[in-house]
C-alpha positions as CSV (number, residue, x, y, z in Angstrom):
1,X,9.5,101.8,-201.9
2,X,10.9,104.2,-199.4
3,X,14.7,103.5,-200.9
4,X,13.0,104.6,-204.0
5,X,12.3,108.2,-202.5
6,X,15.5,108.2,-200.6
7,X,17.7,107.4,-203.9
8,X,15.7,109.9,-205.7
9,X,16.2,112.8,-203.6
10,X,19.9,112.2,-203.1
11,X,19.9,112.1,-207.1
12,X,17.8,115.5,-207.0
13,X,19.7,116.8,-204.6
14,X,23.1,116.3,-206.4
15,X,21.6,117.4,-209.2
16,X,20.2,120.7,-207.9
17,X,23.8,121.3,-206.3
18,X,24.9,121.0,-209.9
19,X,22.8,123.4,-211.3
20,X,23.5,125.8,-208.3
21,X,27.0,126.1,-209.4
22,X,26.1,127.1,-212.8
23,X,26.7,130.5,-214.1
24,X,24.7,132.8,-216.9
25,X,28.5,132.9,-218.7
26,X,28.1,128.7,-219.3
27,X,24.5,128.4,-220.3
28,X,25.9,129.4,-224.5
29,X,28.4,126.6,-223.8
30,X,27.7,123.1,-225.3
31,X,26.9,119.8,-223.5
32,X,27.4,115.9,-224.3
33,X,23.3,116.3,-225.1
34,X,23.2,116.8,-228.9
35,X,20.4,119.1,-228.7
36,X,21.5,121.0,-225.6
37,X,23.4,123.7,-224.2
38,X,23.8,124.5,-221.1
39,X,21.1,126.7,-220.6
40,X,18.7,124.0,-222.6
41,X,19.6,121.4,-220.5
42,X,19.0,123.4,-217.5
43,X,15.5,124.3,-218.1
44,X,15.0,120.7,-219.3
45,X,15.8,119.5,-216.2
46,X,13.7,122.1,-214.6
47,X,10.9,121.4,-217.0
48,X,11.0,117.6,-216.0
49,X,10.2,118.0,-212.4
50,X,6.0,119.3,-213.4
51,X,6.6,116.9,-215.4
52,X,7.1,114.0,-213.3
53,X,4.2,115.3,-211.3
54,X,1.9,115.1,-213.4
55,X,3.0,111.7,-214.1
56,X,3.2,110.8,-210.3
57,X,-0.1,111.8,-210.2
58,X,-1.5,109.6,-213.1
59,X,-1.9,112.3,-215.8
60,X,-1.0,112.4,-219.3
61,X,2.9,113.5,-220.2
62,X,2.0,117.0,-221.1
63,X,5.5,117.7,-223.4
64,X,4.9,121.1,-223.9
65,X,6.6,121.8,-220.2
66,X,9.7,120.7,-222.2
67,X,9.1,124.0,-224.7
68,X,8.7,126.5,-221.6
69,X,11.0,128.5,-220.5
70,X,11.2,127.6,-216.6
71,X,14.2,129.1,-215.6
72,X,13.8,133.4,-216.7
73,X,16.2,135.7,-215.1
74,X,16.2,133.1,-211.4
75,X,19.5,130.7,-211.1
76,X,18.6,127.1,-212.2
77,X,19.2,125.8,-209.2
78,X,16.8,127.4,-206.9
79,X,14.4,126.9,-209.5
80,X,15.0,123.3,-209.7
81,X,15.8,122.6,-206.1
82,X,12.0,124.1,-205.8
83,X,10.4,121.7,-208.4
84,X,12.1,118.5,-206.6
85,X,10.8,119.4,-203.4
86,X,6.8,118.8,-204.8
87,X,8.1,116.2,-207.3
88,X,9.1,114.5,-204.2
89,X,6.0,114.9,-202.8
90,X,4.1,113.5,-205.8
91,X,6.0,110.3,-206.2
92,X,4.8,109.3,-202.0
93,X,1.4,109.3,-203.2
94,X,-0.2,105.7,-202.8
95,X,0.8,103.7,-205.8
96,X,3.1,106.4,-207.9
97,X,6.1,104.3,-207.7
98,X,4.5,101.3,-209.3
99,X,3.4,103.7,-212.4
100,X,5.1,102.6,-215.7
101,X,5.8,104.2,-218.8
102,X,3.3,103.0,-222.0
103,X,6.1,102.0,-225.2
104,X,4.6,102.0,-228.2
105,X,2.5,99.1,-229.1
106,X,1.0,99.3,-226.0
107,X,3.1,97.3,-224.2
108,X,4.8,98.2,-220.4
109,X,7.6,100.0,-220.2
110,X,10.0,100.9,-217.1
111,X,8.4,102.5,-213.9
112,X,8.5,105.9,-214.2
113,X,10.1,106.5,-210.8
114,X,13.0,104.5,-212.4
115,X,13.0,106.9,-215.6
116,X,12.9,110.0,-213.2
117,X,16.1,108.5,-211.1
118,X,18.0,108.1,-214.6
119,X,17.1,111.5,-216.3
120,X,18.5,113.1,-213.0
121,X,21.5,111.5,-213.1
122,X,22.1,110.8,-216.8
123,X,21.7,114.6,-217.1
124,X,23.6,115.7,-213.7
125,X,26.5,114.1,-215.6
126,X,25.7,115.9,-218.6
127,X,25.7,119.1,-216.8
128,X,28.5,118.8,-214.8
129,X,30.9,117.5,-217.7
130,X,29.6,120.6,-220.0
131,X,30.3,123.1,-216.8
132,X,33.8,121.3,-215.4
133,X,32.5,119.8,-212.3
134,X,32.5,116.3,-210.7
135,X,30.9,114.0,-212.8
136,X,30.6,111.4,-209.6
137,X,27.1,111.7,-208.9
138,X,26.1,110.4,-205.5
139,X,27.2,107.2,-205.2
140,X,23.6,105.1,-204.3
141,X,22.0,106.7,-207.1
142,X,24.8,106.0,-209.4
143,X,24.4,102.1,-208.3
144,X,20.7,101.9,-208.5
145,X,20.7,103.4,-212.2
146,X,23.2,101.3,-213.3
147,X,21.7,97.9,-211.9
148,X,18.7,99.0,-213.4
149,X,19.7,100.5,-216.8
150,X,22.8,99.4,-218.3
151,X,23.0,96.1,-220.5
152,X,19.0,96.5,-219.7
153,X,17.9,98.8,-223.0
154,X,19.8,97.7,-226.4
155,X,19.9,99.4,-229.0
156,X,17.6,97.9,-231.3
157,X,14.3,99.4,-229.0
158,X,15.5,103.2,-228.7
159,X,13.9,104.2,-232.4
160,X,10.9,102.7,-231.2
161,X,10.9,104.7,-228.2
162,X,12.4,108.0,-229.1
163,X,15.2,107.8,-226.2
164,X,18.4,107.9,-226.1
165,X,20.7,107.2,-228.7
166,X,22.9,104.2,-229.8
167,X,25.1,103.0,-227.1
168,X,29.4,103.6,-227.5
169,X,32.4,102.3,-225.7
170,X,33.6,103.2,-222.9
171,X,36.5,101.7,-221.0
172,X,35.4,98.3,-218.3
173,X,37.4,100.2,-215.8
174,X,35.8,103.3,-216.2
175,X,33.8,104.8,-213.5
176,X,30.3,103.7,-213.6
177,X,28.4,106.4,-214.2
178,X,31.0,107.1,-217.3
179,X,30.0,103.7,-218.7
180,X,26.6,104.2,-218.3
181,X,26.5,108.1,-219.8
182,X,28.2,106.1,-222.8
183,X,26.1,103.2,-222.6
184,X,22.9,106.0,-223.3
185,X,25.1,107.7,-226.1
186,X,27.2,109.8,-224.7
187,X,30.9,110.3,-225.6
188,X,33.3,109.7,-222.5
């Protein structure tokens, strides 16, 4: 479980140096996330680190973090950077990692330690292809959510879920977090 937390924070971390580059002239500018601009996306990736607390901790999802603004007049990056530190924190608690996501009908879904590692590097891509930087990620996080994810979530169970939209081509020779950000929906 402790390459869990390490993979994590290297995803966090990339992802908070992403949002530390951003500007307050990009956050009007659009992003491969539908509903999203820059500035959305931003405080939704704020928003998810309470979030994952919460979770971490064994609470309810409380979505209404997702409608707050987080972010005000301070740069997204501190403001996130500060969030990953306790989110961090949350998922050593005994037993965190092992949490799983409910689907509906009851049934188990993917851990939500798994779910946290994608969102922060599904979106760090999203971010850094809406603001022109290096869509790389950190390599071990990259690897992990791609074992994990791709192939792993067809199509046919995202209406039931609510996440993610259908999957679209992307090149085999493509980098692999490219295939995977198309994989989840995203144009390459």
């Amino acid at each position: 479980m402790f390459q869990d937390i390490q993979l994590l924070e290297k995803a966090l971390t990339h992802t908070t140096q992403l949002l530390g580059n951003v500007t307050p002239d990009q956050y009007a500018w659009p992003t491969p996330c539908d509903d999203f601009d820059v500035r959305a996306l931003a405080n939704h990736l704020v928003a998810g680190n309470p979030y994952y607390v919460t979770l971490a901790q064994g609470g309810a999802p409380d979505f209404s973090l997702f409608a707050q603004d987080h972010i005000g007049e301070r740069q997204a990056g501190e403001v996130y950077g500060e969030g990953a530190k306790e989110v961090l924190g949350a998922w050593q608690f005994e037993g965190a990692l092992a949490r799983q996501m409910p689907l509906p009908g009851g049934v188990p879904g993917p851990r939500l330690a798994d779910l946290h590692l994608l969102e922060a590097v599904l979106h760090g891509w999203d971010l850094a292809t809406a603001t022109g930087q290096h869509r790389g990620g950190d390599a071990d996080a990259v690897e992990a959510v791609f074992r994990t994810w791709y192939g792993n979530y067809p199509d046919e169970i995202r209406p039931q879920t609510g996440m993610f939209g259908p999957s679209k081509v992307a090149a085999q020779d493509a980098p692999a977090l490219d295939r995977l950000a198309a994989y989840f929906g995203r144009t390459v």
